[in-house]
KOLPAFI-306645 format. One record per atom (N, C-alpha, C): atom name; x, y, z. Coordinates in steps of 0.1 Angstrom, whole numbers, always signed. Layout:
KOLPAFI-306645
atom_c1_c2_c3
CA_X_Y_Z
...
//
This chain:
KOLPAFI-306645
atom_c1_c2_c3
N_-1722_+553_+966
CA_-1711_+545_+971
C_-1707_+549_+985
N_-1705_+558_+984
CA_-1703_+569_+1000
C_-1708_+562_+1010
N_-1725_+565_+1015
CA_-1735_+557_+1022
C_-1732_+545_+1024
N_-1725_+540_+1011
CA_-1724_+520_+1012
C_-1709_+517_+1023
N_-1703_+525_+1019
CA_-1689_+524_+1024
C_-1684_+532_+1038
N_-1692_+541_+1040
CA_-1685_+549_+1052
C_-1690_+545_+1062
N_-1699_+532_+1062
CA_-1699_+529_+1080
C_-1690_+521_+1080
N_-1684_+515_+1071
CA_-1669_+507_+1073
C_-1662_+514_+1077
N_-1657_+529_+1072
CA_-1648_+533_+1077
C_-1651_+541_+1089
N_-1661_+539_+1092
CA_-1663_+545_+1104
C_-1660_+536_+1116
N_-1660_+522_+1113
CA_-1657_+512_+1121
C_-1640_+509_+1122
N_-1633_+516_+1119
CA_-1619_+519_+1120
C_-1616_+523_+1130
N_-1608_+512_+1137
CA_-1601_+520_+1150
C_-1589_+528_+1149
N_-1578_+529_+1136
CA_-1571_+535_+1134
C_-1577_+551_+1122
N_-1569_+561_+1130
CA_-1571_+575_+1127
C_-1571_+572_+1110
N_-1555_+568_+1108
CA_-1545_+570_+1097
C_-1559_+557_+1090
N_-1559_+547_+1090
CA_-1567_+540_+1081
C_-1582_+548_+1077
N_-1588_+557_+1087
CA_-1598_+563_+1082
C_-1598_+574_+1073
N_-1581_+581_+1077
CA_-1582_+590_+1064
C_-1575_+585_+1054
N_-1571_+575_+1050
CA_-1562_+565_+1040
C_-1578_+566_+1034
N_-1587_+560_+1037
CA_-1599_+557_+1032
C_-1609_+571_+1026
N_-1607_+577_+1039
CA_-1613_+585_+1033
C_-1612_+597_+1023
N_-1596_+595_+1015
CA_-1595_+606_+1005
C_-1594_+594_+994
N_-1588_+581_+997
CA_-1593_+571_+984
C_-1608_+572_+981
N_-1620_+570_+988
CA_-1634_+573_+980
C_-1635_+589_+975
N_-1628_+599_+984
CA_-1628_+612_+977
C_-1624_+611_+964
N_-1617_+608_+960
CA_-1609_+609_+950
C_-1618_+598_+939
N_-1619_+582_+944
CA_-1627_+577_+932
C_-1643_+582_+932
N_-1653_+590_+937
CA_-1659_+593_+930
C_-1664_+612_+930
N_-1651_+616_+933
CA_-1646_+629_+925
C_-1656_+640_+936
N_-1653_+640_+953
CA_-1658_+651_+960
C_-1648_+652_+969
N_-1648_+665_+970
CA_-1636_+668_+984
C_-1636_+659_+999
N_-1628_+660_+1002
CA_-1625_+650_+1015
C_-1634_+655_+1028
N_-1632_+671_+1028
CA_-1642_+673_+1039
C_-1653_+676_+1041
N_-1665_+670_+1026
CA_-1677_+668_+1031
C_-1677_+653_+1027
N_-1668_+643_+1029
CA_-1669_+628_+1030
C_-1663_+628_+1046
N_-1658_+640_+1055
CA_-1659_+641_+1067
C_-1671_+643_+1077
N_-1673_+652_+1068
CA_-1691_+657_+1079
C_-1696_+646_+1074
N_-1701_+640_+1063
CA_-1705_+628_+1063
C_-1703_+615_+1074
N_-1689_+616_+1073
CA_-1688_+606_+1082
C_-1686_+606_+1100
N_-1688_+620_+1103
CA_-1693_+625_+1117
C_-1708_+620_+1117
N_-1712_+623_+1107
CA_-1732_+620_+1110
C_-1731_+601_+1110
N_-1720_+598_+1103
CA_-1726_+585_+1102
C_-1721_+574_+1116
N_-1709_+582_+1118
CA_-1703_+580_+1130
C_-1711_+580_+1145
N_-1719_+591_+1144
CA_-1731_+597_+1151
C_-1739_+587_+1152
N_-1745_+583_+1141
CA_-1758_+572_+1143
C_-1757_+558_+1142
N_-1741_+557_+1139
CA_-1741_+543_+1140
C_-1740_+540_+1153
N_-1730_+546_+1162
CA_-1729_+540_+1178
C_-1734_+551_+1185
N_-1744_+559_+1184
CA_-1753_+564_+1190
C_-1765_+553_+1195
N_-1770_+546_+1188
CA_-1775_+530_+1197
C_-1769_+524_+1206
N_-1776_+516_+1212
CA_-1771_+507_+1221
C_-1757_+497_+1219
N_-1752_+496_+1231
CA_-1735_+484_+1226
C_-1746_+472_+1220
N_-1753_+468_+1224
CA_-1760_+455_+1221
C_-1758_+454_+1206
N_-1763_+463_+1196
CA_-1760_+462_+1180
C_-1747_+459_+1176
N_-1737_+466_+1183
CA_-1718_+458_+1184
C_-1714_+451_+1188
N_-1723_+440_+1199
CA_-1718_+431_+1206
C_-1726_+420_+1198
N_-1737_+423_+1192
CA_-1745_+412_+1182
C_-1736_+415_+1172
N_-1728_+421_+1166
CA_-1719_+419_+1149
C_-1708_+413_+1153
N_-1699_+414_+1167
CA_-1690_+407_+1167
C_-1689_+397_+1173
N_-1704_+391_+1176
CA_-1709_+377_+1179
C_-1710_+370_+1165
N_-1715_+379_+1154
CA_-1714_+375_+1140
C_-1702_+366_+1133
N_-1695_+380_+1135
CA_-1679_+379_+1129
C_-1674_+367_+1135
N_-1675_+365_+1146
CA_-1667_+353_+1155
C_-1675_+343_+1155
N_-1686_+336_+1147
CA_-1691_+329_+1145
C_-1688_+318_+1130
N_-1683_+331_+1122
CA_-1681_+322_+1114
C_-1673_+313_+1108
N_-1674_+299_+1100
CA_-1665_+296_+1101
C_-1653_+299_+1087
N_-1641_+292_+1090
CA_-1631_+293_+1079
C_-1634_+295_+1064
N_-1644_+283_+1064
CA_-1656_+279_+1049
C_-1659_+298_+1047
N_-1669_+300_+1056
CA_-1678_+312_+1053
C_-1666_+326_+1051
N_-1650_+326_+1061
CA_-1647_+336_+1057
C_-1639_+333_+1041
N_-1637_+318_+1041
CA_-1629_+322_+1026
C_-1637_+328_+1017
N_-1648_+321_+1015
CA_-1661_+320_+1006
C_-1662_+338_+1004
N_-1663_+344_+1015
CA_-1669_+359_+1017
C_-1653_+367_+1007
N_-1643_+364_+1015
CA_-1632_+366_+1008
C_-1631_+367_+991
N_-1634_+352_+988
CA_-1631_+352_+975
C_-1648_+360_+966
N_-1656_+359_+969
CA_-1669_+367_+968
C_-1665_+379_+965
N_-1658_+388_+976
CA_-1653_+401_+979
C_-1643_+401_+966
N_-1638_+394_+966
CA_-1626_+396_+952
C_-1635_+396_+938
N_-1642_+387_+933
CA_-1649_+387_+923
C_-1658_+398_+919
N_-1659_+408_+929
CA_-1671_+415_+926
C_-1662_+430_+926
N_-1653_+433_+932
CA_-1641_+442_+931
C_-1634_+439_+919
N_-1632_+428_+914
CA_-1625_+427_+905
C_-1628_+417_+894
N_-1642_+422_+886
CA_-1649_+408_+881
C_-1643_+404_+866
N_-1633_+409_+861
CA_-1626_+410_+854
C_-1616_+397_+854
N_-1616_+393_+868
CA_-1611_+378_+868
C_-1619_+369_+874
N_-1614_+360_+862
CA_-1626_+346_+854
C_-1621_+332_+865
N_-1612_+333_+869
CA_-1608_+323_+880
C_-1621_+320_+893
N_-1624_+330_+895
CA_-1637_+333_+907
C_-1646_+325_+904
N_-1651_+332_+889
CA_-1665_+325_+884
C_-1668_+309_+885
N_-1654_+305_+884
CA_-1660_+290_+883
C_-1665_+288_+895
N_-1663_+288_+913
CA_-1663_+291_+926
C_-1679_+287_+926
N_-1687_+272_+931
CA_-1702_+272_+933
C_-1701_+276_+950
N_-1705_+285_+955
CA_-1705_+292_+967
C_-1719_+284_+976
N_-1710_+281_+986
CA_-1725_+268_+995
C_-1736_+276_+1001
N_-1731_+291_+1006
CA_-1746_+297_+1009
C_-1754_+304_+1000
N_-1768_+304_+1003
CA_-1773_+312_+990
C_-1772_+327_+994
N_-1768_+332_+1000
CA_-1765_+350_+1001
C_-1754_+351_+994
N_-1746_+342_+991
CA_-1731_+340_+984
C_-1735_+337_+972
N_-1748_+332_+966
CA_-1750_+329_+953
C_-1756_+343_+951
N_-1762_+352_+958
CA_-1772_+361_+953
C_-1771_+372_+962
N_-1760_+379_+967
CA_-1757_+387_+971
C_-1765_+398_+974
N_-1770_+401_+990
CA_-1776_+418_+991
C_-1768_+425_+986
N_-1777_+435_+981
CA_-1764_+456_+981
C_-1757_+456_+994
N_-1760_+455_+1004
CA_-1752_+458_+1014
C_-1741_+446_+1021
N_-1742_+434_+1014
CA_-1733_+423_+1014
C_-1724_+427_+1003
N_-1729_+431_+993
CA_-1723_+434_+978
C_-1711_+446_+984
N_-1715_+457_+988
CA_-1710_+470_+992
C_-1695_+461_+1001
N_-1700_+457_+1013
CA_-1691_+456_+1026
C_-1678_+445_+1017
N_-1684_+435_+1012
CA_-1672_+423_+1008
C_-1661_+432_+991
N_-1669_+442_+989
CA_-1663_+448_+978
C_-1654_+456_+985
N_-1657_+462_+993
CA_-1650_+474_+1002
C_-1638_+467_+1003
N_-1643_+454_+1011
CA_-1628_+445_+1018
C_-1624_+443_+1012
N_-1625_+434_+999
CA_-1616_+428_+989
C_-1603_+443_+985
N_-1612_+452_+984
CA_-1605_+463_+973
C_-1592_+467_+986
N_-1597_+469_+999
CA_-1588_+475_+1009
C_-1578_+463_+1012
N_-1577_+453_+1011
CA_-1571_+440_+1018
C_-1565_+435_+999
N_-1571_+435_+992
CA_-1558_+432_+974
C_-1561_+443_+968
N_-1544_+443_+967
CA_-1547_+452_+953
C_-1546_+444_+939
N_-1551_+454_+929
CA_-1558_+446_+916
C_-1543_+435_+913
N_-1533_+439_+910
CA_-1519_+431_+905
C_-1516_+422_+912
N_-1525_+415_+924
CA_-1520_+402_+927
C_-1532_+398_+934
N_-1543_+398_+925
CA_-1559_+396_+929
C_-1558_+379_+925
N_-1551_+376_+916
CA_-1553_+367_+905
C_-1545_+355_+916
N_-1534_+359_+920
CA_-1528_+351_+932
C_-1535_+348_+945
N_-1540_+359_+947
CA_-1556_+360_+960
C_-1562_+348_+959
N_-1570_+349_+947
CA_-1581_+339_+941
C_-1574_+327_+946
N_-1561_+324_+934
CA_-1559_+312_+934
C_-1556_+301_+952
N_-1556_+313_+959
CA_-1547_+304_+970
C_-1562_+303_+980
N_-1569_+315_+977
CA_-1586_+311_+988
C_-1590_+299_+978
N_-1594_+294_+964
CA_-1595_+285_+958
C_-1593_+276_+965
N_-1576_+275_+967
CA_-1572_+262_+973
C_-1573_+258_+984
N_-1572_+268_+994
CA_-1579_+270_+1010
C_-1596_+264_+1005
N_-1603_+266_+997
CA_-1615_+262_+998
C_-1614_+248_+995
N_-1608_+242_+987
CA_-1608_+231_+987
C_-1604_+217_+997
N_-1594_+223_+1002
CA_-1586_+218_+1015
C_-1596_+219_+1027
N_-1607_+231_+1026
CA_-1618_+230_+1038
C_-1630_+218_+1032
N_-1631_+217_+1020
CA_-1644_+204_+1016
C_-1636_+191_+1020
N_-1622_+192_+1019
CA_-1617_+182_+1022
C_-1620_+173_+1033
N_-1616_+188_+1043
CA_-1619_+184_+1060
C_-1631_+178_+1061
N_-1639_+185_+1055
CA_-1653_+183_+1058
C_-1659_+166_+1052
N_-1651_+159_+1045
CA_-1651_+148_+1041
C_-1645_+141_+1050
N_-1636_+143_+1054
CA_-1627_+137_+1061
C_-1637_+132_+1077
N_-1640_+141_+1080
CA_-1648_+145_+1090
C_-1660_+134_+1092
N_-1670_+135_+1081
CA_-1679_+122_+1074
C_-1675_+110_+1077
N_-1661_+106_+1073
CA_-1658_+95_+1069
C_-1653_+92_+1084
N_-1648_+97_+1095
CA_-1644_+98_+1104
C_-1658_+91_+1114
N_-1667_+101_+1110
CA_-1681_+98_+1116
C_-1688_+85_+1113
N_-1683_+79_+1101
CA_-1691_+71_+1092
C_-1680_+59_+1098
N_-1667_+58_+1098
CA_-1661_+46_+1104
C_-1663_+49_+1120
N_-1668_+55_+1125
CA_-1670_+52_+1140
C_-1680_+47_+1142
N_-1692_+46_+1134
CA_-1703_+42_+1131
C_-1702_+24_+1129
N_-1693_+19_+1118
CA_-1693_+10_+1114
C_-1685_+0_+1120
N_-1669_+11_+1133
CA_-1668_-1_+1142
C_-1676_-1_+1155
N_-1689_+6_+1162
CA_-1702_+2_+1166
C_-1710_-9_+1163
N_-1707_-8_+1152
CA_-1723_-24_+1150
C_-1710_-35_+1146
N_-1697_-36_+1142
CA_-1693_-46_+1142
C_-1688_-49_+1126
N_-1689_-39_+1120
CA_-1689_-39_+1102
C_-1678_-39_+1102
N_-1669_-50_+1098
CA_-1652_-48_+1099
C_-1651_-45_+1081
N_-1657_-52_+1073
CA_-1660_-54_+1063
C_-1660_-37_+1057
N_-1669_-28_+1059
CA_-1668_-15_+1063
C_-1659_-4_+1066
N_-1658_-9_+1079
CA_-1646_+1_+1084
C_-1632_-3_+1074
N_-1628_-15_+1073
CA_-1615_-16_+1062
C_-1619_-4_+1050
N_-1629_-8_+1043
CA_-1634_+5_+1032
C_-1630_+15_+1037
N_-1638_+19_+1043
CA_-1642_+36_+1042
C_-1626_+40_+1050
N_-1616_+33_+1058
CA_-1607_+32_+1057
C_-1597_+34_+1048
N_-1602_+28_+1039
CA_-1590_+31_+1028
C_-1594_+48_+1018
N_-1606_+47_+1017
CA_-1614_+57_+1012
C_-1605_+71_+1018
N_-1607_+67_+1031
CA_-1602_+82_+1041
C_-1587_+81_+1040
N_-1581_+71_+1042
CA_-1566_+72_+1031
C_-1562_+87_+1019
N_-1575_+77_+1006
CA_-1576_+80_+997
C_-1575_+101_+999
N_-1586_+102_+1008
CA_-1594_+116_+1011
C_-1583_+123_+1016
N_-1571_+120_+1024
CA_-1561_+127_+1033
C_-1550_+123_+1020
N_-1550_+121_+1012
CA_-1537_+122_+1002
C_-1539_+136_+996
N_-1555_+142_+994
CA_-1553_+152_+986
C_-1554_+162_+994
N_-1553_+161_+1008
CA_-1548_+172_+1020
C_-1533_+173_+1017
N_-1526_+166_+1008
CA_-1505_+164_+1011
C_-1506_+175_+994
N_-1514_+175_+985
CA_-1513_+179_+968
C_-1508_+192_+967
//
């Protein structure tokens, strides 16, 4: 677990969050704090011992993605920290890395979930990324239909555009629910 988790905390700009973290993993899997420190001097060592270019490609990552991918990672990160709740499970996740998780996707989104909720209001977590996820397929319909009636007053489809009109009515009422 160590390995999985301490280049996260090595990625901490604050002192106090590193040692917050670093006597929480001492403690859950039962070794003193200061060889999860030399540990994390060596890892500290070789992670930005490379080039900025490896830092400047992750936070081209990070800032790439969208709302979709961070809820999705979010609610992922929760279900696997805390798989004990059945709310998650139902969640069909649109990427397949999200359907089938690396160890090292598995590690980083468990890390987060567990540092960012605690277990007693995981269940409230869930429910509101849930609804955030819903409200983004929304957009994303909305969006379609947006594309799809600009399409239809182009060639002259009035017949059309009234529809899909009403449709996208329909589609922005469950943005108000």
């Amino acid at each position: 677990m160590s390995s999985g988790v301490l280049p996260l905390v090595a990625r901490m700009a604050q002192g106090v969050d590193r040692s917050h973290w670093v006597s929480k993993i001492a403690s859950r899997i039962g070794v003193r704090e200061d060889a999860l420190w030399e540990d994390l001097k060596r890892v500290r060592v070789s992670t930005y011992a490379g080039t900025q270019h490896s830092s400047a490609t992750e936070r081209k990552e990070i800032s790439q993605k969208t709302r979709l991918e961070v809820l999705e990672e979010r609610l992922l990160g929760m279900k696997l920290a805390y798989p004990q709740t059945a709310a998650a499970n139902a969640y069909a996740f649109s990427r397949p890395e999200y359907q089938a998780p690396s160890a090292d996707l598995t590690r980083r989104l468990q890390f987060e979930a567990e540092m960012l909720v605690s277990e007693d209001v995981v269940a409230g977590e869930i429910a509101i990324c849930l609804h955030e996820l819903e409200r983004e397929r929304v957009k994303v319909q909305l969006e379609q239909l947006t594309h799809d009636i600009r399409r239809a007053e182009n060639v002259g489809n009035a017949q059309q555009v009234a529809t899909l009109v009403r449709e996208f009515n329909d589609v922005t009422r469950q943005l108000t629910k």
